[in-house]
C-alpha positions as CSV (number, residue, x, y, z in Angstrom):
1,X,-18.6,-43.6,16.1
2,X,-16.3,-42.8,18.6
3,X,-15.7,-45.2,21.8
4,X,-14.1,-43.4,24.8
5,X,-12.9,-45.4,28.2
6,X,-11.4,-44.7,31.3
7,X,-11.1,-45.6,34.9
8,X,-11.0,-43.0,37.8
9,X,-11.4,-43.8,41.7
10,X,-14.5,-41.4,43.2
11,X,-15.2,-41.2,46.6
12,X,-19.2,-41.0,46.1
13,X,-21.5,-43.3,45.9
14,X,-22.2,-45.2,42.8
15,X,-25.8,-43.4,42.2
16,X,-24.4,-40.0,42.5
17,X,-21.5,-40.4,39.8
18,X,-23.9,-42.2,37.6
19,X,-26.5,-39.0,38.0
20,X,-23.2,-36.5,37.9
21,X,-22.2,-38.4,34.4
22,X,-25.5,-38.7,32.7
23,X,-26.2,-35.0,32.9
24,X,-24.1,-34.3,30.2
25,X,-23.6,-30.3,30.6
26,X,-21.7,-31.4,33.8
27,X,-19.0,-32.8,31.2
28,X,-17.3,-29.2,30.9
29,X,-16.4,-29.9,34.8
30,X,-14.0,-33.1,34.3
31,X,-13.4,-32.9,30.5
32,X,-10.8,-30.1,29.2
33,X,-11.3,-30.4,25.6
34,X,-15.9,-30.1,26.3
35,X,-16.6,-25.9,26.5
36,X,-19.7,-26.0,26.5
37,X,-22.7,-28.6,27.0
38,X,-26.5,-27.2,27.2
39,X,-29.3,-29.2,27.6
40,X,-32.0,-28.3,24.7
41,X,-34.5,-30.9,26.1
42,X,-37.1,-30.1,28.8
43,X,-38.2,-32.9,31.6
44,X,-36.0,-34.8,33.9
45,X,-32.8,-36.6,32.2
46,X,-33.4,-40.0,30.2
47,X,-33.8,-41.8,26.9
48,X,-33.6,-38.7,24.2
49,X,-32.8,-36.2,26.4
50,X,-30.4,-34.0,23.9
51,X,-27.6,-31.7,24.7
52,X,-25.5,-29.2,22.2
53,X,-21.4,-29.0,22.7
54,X,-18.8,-27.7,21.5
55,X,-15.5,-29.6,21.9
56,X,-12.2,-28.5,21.1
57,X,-8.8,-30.3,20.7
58,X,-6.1,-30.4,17.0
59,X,-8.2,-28.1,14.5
60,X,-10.9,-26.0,14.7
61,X,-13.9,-26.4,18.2
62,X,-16.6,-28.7,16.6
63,X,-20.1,-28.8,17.5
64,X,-22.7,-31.7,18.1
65,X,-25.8,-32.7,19.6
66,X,-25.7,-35.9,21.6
67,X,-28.4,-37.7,23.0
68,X,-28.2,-39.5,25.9
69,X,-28.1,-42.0,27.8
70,X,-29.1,-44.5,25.6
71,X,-32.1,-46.9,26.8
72,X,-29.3,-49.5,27.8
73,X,-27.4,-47.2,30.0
74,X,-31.4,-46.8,31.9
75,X,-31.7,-50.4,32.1
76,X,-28.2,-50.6,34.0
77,X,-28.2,-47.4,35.9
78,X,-26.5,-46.9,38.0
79,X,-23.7,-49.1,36.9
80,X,-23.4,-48.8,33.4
81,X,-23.5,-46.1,30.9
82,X,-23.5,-46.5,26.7
């Protein structure tokens, strides 16, 4: 599994960023190596909602489905996300 961290100051409130980040076909917009994210779930966004991407970085773009958020990331909204 891979574990990715960050920090970054938004001038939004906490709910919107949390909404912004969950939707994961926003990732393209803030992530340079994501070209594409589409959601291939119906319904609104939650536990199993699943998105394919393709990411790109050293060697050939590689493709994935990820599911997200988690069920923890629910229970914590808007502050955390897993």
């Amino acid at each position: 599994m891979v574990r990715v961290e960050g920090d970054i100051t938004i001038g939004r409130p906490v709910e919107d960023v949390f909404d912004f980040v969950a939707d994961e076909s926003n990732e393209p917009k803030y992530n340079p190596r994501m070209t594409r994210a589409d959601r291939i779930t119906e319904g609104p966004i939650g536990v199993g909602t699943r998105f394919n991407s393709v990411v790109t970085g050293v060697g050939p773009a590689a493709e994935m489905t990820i599911t997200s958020p988690s069920s923890n990331a629910l229970a914590e909204s808007p502050r955390r996300s897993i």
